[in-house]
N, C-alpha and C positions, 0 to 999 in steps of 0.2 A: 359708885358701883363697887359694892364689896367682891369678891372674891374667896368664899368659901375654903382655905387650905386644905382642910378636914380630910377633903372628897379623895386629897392624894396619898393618904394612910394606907396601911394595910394591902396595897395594890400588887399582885400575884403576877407574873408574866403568861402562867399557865391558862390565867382568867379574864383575858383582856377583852372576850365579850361582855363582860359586865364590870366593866371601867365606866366611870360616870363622863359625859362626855367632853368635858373638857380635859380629861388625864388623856382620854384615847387621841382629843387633839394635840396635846401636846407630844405625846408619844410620836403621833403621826408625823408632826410637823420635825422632828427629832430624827427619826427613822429615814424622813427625805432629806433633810441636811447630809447626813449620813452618807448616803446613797450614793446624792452630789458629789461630795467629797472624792466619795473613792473612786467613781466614773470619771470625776476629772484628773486623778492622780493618776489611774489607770487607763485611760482614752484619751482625753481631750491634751495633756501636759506632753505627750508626748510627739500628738501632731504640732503641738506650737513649736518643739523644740528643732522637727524636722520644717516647720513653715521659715523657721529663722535661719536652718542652713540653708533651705534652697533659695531663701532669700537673698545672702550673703553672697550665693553664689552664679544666683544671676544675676547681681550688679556684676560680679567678678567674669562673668560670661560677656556681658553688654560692653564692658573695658575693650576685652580682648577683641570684640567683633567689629569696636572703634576704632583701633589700632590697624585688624587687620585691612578694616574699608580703607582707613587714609591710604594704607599700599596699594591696596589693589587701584585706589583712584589714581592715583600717581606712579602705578605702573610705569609707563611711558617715560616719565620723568626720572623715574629711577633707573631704568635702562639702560640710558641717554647719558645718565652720569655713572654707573660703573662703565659704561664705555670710555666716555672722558677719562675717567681716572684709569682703569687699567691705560691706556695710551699715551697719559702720563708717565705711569708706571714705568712703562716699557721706555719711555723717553729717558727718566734721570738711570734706567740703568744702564743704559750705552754710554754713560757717565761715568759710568766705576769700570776700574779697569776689570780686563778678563786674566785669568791666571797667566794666562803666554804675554801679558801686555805690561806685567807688573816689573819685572827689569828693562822695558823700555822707559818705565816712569821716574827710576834713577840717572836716565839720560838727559833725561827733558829737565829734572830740577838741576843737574848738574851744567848742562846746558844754561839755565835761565839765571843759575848763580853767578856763571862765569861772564858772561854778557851784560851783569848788571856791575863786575867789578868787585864783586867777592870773590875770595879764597877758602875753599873748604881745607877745613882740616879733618874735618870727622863725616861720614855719610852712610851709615849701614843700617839693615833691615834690623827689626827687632822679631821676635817673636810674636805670632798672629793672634788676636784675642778673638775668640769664636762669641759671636750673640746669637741671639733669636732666630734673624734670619738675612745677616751678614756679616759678614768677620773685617774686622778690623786689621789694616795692614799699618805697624807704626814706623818711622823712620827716624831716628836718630843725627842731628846735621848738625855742625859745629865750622859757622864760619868766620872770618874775619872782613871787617871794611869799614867803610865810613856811612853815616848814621843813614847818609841816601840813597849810598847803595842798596840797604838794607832795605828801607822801604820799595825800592823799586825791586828789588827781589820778590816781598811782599805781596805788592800790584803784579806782577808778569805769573806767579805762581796761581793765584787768583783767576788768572784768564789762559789758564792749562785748558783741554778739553776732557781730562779725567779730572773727578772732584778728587780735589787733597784740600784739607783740614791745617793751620798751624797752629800748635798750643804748647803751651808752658815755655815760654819764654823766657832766657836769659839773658839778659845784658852787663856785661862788665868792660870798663876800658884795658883798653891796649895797654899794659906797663911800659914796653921797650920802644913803641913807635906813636909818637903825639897825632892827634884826632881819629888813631881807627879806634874800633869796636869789637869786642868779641860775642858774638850772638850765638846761644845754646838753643834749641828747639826742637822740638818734636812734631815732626808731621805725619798724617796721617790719611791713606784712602783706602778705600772699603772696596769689598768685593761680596756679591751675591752670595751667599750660598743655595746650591744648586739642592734640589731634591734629593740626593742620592749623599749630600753632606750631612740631609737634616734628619 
């Protein structure tokens, strides 16, 4: 099957009723490409670009409506344990001294040094380091004895009923008296800070 070129000479736009009929199909077929084009550039590209964000965004919806089921199911359960834990809460801080209780706490270590056979030489507050949402009370303690007393210092400190901390430890011997020890340390117990601190 030849196909004539010829037919597509001479072809005027002003005269496209008398185009031979395969120019006018091609034209035709040409003019609908066309159309396509810019209807989809202009319509259809546009809802796809919104189909893919509401797409995006109801998985991102379905996320959150999974999240929020698992709470709402375990409600109950969640409850149950901010209960627990506030009551916790309220437990370890009847553990930290209260500000009127913090010079009874240099009694009770000074107390629990002297009963285990230490000698303080050093015992003062330091300056209070404020955090988040309790401040820091450090103590300064420089005692003398032998290596058992010292642990049992250690142990009795430990089973105070306010929390104190001991860190940074120093240990050096006694030059002038054979088997004590002189123990440098830092202890440390915390106090709440109250609402009206924060």
């Amino acid at each position: 099957m030849n196909i004539d070129l010829s037919q597509f000479d001479n072809l005027e736009l002003n005269n496209i009723g008398n185009w031979p009929p395969l120019a006018k199909g091609v034209f035709a077929a040409f003019l609908a490409i066309v159309v396509l084009g810019l209807g989809y550039v202009a319509i259809v590209s546009d809802k796809i670009k919104r189909l893919d964000t509401v797409t995006a965004e109801e998985a991102t919806l379905k996320n959150q409506y999974q999240a929020k089921y698992h709470l709402v199911a375990n409600l109950d359960l969640f409850k149950q344990q901010m209960i627990e834990a506030e009551t916790l809460f309220a437990e370890q801080l009847k553990s930290l001294p209260e500000s009127h209780e913090t010079p009874g706490l240099l009694d009770d270590i000074t107390f629990v040094g002297t009963t285990s056979g230490l000698d303080f030489v050093k015992l003062n507050w330091q300056p209070e380091i404020t955090q988040e949402i309790y401040i820091e009370l450090p103590i300064d303690i420089e005692v003398v004895g032998s290596y058992h007393e010292f642990g049992n210092f250690v142990s009795k400190i430990a089973g105070l009923p306010r929390i104190v901390t001991l860190h940074d430890f120093d240990i050096d011997i006694q030059e002038d008296i054979k088997g004590l020890l002189n123990f440098k340390l830092e202890a440390k117990t915390y106090r709440y800070r109250e609402a009206s601190e924060q």
